[in-house]
C-alpha positions as CSV (number, residue, x, y, z in Angstrom):
1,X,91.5,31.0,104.1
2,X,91.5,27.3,104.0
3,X,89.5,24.7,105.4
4,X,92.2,23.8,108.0
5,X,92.9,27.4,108.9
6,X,89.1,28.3,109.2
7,X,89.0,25.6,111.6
8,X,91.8,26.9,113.4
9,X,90.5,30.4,113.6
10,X,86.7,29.1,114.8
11,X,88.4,26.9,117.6
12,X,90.5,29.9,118.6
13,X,87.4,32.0,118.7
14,X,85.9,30.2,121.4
15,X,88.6,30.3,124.0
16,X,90.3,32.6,125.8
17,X,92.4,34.9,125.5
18,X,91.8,34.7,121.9
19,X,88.3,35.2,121.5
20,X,89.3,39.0,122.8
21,X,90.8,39.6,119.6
22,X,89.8,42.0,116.7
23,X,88.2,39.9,114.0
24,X,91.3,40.5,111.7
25,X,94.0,39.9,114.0
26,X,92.0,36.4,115.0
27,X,91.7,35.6,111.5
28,X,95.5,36.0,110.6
29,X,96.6,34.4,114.0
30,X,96.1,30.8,112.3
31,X,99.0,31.3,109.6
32,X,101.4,31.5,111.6
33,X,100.9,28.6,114.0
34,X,102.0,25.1,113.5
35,X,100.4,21.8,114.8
36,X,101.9,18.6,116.2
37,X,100.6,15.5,117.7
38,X,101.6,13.7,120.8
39,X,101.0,10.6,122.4
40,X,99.7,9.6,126.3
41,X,102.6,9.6,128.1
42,X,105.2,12.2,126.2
43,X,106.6,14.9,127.7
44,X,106.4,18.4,125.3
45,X,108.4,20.3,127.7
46,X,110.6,18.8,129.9
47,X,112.1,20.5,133.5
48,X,114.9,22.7,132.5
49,X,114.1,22.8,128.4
50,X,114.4,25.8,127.0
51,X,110.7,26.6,125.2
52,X,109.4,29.0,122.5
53,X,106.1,28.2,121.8
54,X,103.1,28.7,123.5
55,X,100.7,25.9,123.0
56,X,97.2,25.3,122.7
57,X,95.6,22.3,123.0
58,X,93.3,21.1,120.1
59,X,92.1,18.1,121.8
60,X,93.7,15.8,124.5
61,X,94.7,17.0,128.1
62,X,98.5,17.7,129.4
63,X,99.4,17.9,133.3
64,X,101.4,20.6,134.3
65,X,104.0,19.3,136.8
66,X,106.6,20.2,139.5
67,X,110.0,19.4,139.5
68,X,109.7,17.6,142.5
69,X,107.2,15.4,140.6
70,X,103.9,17.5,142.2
71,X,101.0,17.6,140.0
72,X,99.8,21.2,139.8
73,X,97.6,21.5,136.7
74,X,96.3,19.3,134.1
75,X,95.0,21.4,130.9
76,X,92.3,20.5,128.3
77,X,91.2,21.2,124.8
78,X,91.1,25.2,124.5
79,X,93.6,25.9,127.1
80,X,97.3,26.3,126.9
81,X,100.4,26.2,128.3
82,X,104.0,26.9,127.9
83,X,103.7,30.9,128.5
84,X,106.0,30.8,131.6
85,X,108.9,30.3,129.9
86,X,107.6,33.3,127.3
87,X,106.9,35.6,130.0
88,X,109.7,34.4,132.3
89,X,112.6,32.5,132.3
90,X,113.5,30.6,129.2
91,X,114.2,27.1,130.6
92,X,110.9,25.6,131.8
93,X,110.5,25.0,135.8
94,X,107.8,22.4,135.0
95,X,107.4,19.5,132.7
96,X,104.4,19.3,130.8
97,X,103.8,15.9,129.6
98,X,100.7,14.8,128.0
99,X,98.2,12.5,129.9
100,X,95.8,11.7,126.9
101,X,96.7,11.8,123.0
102,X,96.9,15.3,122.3
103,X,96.5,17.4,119.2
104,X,98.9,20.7,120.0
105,X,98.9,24.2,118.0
106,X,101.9,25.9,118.3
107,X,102.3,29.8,118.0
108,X,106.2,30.3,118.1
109,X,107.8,33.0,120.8
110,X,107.9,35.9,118.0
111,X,104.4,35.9,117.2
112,X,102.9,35.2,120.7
113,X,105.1,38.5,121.7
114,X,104.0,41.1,119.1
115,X,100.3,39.7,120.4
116,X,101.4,40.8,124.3
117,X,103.2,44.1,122.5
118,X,99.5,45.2,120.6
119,X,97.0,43.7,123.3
120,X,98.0,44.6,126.9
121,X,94.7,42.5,128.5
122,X,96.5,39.2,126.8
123,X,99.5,40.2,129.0
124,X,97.7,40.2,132.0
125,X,95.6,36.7,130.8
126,X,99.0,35.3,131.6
127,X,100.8,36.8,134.4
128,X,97.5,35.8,136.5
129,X,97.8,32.4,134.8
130,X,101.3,32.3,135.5
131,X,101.2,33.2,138.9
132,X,98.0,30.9,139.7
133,X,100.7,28.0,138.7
134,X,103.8,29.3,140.9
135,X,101.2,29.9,144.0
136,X,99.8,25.7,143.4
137,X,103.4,25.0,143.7
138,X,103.9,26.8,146.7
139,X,100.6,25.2,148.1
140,X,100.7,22.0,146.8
141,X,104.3,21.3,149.1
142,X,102.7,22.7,151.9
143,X,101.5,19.5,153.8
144,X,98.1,20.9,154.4
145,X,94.8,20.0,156.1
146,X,93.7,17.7,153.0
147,X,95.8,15.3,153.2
148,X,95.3,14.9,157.3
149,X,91.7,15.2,157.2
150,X,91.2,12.4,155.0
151,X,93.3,9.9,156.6
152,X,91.4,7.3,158.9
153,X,92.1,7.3,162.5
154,X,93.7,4.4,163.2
155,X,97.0,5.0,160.9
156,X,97.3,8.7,163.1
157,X,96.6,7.2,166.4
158,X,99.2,7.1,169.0
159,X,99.2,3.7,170.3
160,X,98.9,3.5,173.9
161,X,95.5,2.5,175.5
162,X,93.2,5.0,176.8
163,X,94.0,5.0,180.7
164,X,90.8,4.5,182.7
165,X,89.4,4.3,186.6
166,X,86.6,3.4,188.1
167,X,83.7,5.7,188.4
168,X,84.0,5.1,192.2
169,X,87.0,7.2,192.9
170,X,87.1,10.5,194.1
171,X,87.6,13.2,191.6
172,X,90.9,14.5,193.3
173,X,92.3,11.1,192.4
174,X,90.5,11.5,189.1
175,X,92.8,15.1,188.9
176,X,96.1,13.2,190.5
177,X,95.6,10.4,187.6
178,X,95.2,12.9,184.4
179,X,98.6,15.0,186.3
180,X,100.8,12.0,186.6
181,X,100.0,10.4,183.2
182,X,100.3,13.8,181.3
183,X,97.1,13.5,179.8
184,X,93.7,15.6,179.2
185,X,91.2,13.3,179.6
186,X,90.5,9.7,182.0
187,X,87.7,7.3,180.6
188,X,85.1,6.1,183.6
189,X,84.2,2.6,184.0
190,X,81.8,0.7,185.7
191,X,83.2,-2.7,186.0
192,X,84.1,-4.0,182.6
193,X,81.8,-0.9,181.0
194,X,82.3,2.0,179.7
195,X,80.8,4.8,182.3
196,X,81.5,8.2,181.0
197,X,84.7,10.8,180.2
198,X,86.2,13.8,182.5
199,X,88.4,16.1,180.8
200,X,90.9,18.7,182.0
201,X,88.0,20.9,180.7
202,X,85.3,19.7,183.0
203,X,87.7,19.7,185.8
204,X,87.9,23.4,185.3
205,X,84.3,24.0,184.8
206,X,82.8,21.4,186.9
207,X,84.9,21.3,189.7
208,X,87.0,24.2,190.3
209,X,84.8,26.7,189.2
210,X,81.5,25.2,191.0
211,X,83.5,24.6,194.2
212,X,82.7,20.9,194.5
213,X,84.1,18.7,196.7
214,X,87.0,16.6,195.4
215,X,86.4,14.1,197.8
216,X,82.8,13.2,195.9
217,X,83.2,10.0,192.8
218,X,84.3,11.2,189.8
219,X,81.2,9.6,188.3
220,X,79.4,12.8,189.8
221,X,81.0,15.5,187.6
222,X,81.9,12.6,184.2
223,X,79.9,13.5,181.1
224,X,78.1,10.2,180.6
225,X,76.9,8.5,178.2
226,X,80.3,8.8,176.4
227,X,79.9,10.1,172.4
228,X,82.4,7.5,170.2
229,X,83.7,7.0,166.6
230,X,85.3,4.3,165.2
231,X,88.8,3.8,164.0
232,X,88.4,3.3,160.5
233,X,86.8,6.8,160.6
234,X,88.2,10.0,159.1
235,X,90.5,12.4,160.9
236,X,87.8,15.0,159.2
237,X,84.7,12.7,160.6
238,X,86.2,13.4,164.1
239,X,86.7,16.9,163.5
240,X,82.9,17.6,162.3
241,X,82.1,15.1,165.4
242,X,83.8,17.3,167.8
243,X,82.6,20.4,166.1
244,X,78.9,19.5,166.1
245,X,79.0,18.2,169.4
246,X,81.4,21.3,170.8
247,X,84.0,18.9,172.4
248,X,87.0,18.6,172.1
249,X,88.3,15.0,173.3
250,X,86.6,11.7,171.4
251,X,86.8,8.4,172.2
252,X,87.9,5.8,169.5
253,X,85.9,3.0,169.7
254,X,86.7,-0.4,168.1
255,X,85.0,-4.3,168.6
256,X,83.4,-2.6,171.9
257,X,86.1,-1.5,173.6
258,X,87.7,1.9,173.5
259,X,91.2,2.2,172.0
260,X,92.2,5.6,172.3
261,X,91.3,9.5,173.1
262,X,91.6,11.5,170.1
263,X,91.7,15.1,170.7
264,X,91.3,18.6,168.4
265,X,94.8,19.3,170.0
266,X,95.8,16.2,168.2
267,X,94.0,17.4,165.1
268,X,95.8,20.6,165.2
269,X,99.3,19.3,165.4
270,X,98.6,16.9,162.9
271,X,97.5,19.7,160.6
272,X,100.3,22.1,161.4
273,X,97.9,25.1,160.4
274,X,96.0,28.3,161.5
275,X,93.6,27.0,163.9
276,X,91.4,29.4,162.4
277,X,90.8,27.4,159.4
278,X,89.3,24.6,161.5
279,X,85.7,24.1,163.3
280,X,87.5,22.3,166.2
281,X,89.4,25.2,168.0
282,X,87.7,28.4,166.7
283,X,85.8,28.3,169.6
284,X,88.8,30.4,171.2
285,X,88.9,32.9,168.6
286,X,88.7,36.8,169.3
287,X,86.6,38.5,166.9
288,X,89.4,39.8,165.4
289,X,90.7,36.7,164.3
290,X,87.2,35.7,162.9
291,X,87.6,38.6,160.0
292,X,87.7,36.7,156.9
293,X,87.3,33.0,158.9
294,X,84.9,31.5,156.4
295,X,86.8,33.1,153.2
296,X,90.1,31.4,154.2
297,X,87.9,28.2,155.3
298,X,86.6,28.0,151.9
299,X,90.4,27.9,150.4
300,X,91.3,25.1,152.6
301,X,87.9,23.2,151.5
302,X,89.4,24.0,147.7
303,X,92.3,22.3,148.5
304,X,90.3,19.5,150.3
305,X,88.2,19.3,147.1
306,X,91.3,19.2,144.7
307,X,93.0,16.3,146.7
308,X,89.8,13.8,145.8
309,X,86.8,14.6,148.5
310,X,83.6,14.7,147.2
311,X,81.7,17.9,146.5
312,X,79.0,16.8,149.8
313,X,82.2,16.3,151.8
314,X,83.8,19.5,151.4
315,X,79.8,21.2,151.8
316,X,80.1,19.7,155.6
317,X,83.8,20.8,156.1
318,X,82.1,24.7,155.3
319,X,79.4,24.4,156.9
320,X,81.3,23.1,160.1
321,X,83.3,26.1,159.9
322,X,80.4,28.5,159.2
323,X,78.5,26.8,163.0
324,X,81.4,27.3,164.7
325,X,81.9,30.8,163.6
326,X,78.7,31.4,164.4
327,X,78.4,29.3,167.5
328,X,81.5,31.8,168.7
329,X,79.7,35.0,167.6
330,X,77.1,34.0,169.5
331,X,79.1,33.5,172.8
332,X,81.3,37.2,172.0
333,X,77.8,38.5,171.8
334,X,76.8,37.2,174.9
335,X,79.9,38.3,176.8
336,X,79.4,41.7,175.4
337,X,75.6,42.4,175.8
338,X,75.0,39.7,179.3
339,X,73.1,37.0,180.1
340,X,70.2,36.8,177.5
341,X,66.2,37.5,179.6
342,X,65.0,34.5,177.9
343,X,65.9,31.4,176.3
344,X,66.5,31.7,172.7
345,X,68.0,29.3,169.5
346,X,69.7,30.9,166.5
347,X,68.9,28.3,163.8
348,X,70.3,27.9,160.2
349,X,67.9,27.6,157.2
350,X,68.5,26.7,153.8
351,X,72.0,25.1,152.8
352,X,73.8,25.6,156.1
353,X,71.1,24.0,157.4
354,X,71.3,21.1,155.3
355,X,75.1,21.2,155.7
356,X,75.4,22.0,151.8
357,X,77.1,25.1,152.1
358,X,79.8,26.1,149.1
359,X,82.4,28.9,148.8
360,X,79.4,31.3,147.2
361,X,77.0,30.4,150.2
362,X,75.7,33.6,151.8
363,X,73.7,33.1,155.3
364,X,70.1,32.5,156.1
365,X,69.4,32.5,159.8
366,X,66.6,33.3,162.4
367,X,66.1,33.3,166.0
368,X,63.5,30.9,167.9
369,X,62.4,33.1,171.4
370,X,61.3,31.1,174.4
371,X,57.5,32.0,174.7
372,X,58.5,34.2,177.9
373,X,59.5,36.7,175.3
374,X,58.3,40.2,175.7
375,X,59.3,42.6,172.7
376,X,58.9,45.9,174.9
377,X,61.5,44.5,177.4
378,X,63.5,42.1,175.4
379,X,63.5,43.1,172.1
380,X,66.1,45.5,172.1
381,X,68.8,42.6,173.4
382,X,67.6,40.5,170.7
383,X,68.4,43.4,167.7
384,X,71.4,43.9,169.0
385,X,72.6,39.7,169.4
386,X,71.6,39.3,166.0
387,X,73.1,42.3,164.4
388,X,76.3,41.5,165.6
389,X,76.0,37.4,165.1
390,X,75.2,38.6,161.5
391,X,77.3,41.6,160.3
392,X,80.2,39.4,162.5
393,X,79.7,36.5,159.7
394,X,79.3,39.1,156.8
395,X,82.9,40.0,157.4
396,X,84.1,36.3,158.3
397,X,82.8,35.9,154.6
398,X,79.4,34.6,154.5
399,X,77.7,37.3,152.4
400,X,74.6,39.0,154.1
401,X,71.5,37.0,152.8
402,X,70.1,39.6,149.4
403,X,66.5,38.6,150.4
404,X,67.3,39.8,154.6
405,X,66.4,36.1,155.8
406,X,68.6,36.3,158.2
407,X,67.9,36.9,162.3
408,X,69.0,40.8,161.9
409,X,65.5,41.3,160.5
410,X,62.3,41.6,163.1
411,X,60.2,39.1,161.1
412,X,63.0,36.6,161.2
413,X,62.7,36.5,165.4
414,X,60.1,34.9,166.7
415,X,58.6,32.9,169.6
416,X,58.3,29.0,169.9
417,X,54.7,29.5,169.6
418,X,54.8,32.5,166.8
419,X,56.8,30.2,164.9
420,X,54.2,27.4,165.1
421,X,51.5,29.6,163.6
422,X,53.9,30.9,160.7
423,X,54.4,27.2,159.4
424,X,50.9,26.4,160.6
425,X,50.0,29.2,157.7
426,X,52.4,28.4,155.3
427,X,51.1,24.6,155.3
428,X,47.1,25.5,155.5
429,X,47.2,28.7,153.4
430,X,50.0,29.1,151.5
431,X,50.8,32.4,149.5
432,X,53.8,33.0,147.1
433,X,55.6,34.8,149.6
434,X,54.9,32.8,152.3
435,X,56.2,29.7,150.0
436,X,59.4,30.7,149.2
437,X,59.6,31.4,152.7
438,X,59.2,28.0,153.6
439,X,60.9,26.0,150.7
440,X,63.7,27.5,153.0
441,X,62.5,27.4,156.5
442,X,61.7,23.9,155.8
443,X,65.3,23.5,156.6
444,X,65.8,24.0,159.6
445,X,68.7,23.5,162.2
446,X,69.6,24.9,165.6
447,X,73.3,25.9,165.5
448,X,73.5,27.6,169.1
449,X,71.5,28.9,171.6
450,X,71.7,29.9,175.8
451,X,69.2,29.5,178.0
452,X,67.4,26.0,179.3
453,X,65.9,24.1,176.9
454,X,67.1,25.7,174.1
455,X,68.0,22.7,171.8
456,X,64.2,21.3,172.7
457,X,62.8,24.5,171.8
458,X,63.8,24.8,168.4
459,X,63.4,20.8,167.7
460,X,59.8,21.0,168.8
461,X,59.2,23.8,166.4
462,X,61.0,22.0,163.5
463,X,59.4,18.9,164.0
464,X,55.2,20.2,164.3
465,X,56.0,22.0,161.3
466,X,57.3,18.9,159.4
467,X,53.8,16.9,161.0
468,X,51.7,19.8,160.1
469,X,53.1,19.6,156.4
470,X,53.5,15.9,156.4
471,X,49.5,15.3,155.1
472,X,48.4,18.6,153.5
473,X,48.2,17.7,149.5
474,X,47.9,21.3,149.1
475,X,51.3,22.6,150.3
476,X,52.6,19.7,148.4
477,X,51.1,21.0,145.1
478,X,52.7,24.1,145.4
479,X,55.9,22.8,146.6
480,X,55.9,20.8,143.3
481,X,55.0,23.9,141.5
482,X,58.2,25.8,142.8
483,X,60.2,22.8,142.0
484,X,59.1,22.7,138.4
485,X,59.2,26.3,137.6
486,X,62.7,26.5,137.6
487,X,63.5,24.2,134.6
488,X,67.2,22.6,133.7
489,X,68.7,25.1,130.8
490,X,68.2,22.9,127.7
491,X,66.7,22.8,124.5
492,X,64.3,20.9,122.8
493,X,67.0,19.5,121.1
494,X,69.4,19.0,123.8
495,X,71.3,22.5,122.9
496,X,72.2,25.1,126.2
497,X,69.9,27.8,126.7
498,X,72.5,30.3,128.2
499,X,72.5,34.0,129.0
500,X,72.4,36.5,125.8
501,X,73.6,39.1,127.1
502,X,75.2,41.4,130.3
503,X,77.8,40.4,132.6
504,X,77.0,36.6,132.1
505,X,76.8,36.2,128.4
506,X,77.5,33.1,127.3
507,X,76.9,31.1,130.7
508,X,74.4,29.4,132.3
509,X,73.5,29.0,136.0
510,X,74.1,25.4,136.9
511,X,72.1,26.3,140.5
512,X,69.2,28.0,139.4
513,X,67.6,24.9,137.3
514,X,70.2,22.5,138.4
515,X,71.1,21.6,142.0
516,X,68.5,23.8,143.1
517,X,66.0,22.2,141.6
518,X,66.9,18.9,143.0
519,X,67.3,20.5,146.1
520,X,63.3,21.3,145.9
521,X,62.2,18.0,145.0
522,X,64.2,16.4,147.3
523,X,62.6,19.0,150.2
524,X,59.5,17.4,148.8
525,X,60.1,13.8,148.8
526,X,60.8,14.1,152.4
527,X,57.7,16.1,153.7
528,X,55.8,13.9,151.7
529,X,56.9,10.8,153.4
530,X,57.5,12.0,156.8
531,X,61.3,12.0,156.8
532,X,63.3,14.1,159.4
533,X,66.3,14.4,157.0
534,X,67.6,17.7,156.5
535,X,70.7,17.5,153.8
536,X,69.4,16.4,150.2
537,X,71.3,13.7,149.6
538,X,70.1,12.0,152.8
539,X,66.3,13.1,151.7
540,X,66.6,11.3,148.0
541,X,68.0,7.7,149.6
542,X,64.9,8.3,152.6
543,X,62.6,8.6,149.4
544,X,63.4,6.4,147.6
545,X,60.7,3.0,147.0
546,X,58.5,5.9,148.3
547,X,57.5,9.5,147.3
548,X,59.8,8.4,144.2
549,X,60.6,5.3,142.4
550,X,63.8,3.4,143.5
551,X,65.5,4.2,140.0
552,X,63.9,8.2,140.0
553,X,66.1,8.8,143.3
554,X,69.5,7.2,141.9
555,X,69.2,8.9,138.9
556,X,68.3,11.8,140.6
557,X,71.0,11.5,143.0
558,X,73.4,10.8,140.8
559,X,72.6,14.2,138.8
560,X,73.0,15.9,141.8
561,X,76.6,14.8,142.8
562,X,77.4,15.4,139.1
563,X,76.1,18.8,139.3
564,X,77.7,19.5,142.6
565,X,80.8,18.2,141.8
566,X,80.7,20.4,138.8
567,X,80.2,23.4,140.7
568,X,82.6,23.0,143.1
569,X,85.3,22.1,140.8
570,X,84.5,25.7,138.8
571,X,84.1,27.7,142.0
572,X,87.6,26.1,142.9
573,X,88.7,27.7,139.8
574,X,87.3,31.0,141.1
575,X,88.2,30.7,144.8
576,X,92.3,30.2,143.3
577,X,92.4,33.2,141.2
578,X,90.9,35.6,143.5
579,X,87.3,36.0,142.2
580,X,84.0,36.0,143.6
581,X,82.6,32.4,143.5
582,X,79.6,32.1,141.6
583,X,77.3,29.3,139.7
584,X,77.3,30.8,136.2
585,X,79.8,28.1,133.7
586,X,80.3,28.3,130.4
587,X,79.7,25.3,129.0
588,X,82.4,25.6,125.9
589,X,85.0,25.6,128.5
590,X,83.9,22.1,129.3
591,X,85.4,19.0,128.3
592,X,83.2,17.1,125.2
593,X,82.1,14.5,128.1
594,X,81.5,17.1,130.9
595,X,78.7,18.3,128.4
596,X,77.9,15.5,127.7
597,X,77.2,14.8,131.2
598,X,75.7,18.2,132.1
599,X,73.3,17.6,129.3
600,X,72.2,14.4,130.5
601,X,72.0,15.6,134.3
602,X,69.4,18.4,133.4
603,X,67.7,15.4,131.7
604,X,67.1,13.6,134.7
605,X,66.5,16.3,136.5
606,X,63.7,17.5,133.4
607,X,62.0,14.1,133.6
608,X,61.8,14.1,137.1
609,X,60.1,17.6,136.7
610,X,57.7,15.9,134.4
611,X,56.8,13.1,136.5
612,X,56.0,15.3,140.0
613,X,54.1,17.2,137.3
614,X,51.6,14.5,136.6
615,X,51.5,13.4,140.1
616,X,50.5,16.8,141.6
617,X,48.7,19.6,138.7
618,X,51.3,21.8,139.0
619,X,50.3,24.2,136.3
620,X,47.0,24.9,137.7
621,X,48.6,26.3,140.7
């Protein structure tokens, strides 16, 4: 074999479907393959071309495109394209024109059919290929929630002035104004200020239901003070706003004046899809119509990631969608079992705490009792709320936690006070178990609750045991320790360290010493200086000049939106074709400068390790 055909064969070897081959078929494949070069900018296979070849490309990238002109794909070095018109029709549906200089091997129509003809797994390589492309067609028309969600308030909102009265009036003509304006909420004023909101809602719920007067001021049943966002903020902002908040009408606020009501109603007509897939009106939802919520949530956040948002922003879009899931669990629960006997907060740990949740994100949850609590009489209620808050997000698609931190186990429901010892111990005396218990509990975010004083409740908990853990060296040391002992998958000489063997041979897991590990540090950073942060990105900007140096926490950062964006982009990948999302990539499907990169992320991340490591003796713990 020649040089130039040996080089062929060992480039071949290390992409798929190729590298499935038997040794000798791989080794002939080469001879009968051509190569061609093509500038930026040329098209190889124009809309309506007949084609014959399949191509693989050497080096360079080529975008995939619809006839209507809608970017569907763009390919790199070791993937292909041109098997549609094998498999299919002839004439080419899509132009493929190359977007960097491109070196192309070409393996003509004859050859790459015998291949199909001997090996029926490369057959099935590209029906699921082809079909991935025809279904980002289909999608990519569809004007979905991306596009909407990213577009700033002021160039969707309607125009006319919010209409407003004065908190004096009486709520019926409160009612009469909303009835003859056709509108679903009235902004309050005081004089020139701003006083407060009523809604069509809280006319319901406030009024009608409560049997109050109508005669008394509006200002008596208005929610006050009045939540805002401005109108330079995203349609998505206003979504998570409403979401987090549980409203569902927002003022838009601009040079101190409002402008404008936007509403989720707007939201949804603006989105023109299943309300299912969105935080803001899921809060209507029949369990029924829950089943498989967060699974179809996390294709809409692929297509939110794909269209330009950030890895962090599309973390928030799931994690809005996983709260209000759970938020409506919690009240389908409620209506089933009755009124709970004592206050209680279902809080999120880990990453939907931290709002960092991805398509592979499985739940970690608990329960904070009010210190009324009495297992004999209550406990039973309690079992049976959080077995169905829990098996109901299982099936919505957030995977039962493998380690049972979750509220459907006993040790995971607790009292105000209980949960005060429990950190109290992790911080004084801490135990392995007990500290990868709290590297998670450490975030720590009420999502729902019933009863008064529930939102107070879990805050006082979170915040004693961020106090309680703000001084103690010791629980530092061994938070270091866990954040070292997990170290980024490289050599000594900058080489991979990936799996040998079993179902991940070949990969490496981009969480386990990657994002995780900055996750750790960053959990660090902020205990150490007293932060009340919760997501990580937050944390490392909080940090920074502090716990770590000014450059430390932008290097560090930047490593972690690298990483992030990395692993969103491959469980994208997943998400499309059907698979179970996971963190495991092979780094030889990357692009030359996305190892590059990943190799310098895990660097930061490694000398970051070092440094906590000389700052707190890590190894003697």
């Amino acid at each position: 074999m020649s040089v130039e055909l040996d080089e062929v064969y060992g480039f071949l070897a290390q992409h798929e479907p190729f590298s499935t081959l038997p040794e000798d078929t791989l080794r002939a494949l080469p001879a009968q393959m051509g190569i061609t070069y093509v500038r930026r900018g040329q098209a190889v296979v124009e809309v309506g071309q007949p084609n014959d070849t399949l191509y693989v490309i050497r080096s360079g990238a080529v975008d995939i495109v619809s006839a209507d002109n809608l970017l569907l794909d763009r390919r790199e070095a070791g993937l292909n394209f041109g098997y549609s018109t094998l498999v299919g029709e002839r004439e080419s549906a899509y132009l493929m024109q190359a977007v960097e200089d491109s070196i192309l091997l070409l393996l003509p129509r004859e050859a790459f059919l015998e291949l199909l003809a001997q090996f029926p797994d490369m057959g099935r390589f590209f029906q699921t290929a082809s079909r991935r492309v025809r279904a980002a067609a289909e999608e990519v028309r569809d004007v979905g929630a991306t596009d909407v969600l990213r577009t700033p308030l002021r160039e969707i909102f309607a125009g006319r002035g919010p209409v407003t009265r004065d908190m004096h009036v009486s709520i019926a003509e409160a009612a009469r104004t909303m009835g003859e304006e056709g509108i679903s909420s009235l902004i309050i004023t005081d004089g020139q200020e701003v006083a407060g909101i009523i809604t069509d809602a809280d006319m319901r719920s406030r009024v009608v239901a409560a049997g109050v007067d109508t005669s008394r001021p509006v200002a008596d049943v208005m929610t006050s003070p009045v939540r805002t966002i401005a109108p330079n903020a995203l349609v998505f902002e206003a979504m998570l706003t409403m979401s987090g908040l549980g409203i569902h009408h927002l003022p838009v606020a601009g040079q101190g004046q409002i402008v404008g009501v936007v509403t989720a109603t707007d939201i949804m007509r603006l989105l023109q899809a299943d309300p299912i897939y969105l935080a803001a009106d899921v809060a209507q939802a029949s369990l029924e119509e829950l089943e498989g919520a967060y699974r179809k949530a996390a294709r809409v956040a692929v297509r939110f990631f794909e269209r330009g948002a950030s890895a962090a922003e599309t973390q928030r879009l799931l994690t809005s969608i996983a709260d209000a899931v759970a938020k409506r669990l919690g009240t389908l629960a409620v209506e089933k079992l009755g009124p709970p006997p004592v206050p209680f907060a279902f809080v999120a740990v880990g990453s939907q705490a931290r709002g960092e949740m991805g398509p592979a994100s499985d739940q970690d949850n608990a329960l904070v009792l009010a210190d009324s609590y009495n297992a004999e009489r209550h406990g039973e209620y309690f079992a049976r709320l959080s077995a169905f808050v829990c098996e109901g997000l299982a099936r919505a698609g957030q995977a039962l936690c493998p380690g049972d931190m979750m509220a459907s186990s006993p040790q995971w429901r607790m009292t105000e006070s209980e949960w005060g010892r429990t950190f109290h111990g992790w911080v004084t005396a801490p135990k392995p178990d007990a500290l990868l218990h709290a590297q998670v509990f450490f975030d720590f975010r009420a999502v729902f609750g019933f009863g008064e004083g529930w939102e107070d409740m879990a805050a006082r908990v979170r915040s004693g045991a961020l106090a309680s853990a703000h001084g103690s060296r010791r629980l530092h040391t061994h938070l270091a320790a866990l954040a070292t002992f997990r170290e980024p998958p490289v050599g000594f000489f900058r080489g991979f360290v990936l799996e040998r063997s079993g179902d991940y041979a070949h990969t490496l897991d981009i969480k386990r010493g990657g994002t995780a590990a900055v996750v750790q540090m960053a959990r660090l950073y902020a205990i150490a200086a007293g932060l009340d942060e919760v997501d990580t990105i937050a944390r490392l900007r909080g940090a920074a000049g502090g716990p770590v140096s000014e450059k430390g926490a932008a290097d560090l950062l930047d490593a972690y939106e690298y990483l992030a964006n990395l692993a969103m982009r491959h469980q994208a990948k997943q998400v499309r074709a059907g698979d179970a999302p996971n963190y495991r990539i092979d780094p030889k499907q990357l692009p030359e400068r996305d190892r590059a990169a990943l190799r310098d992320a895990f660097g930061v991340i490694k000398s970051l390790q070092n440094a906590l490591s000389t700052v707190y003796p890590t190894r003697a713990v």
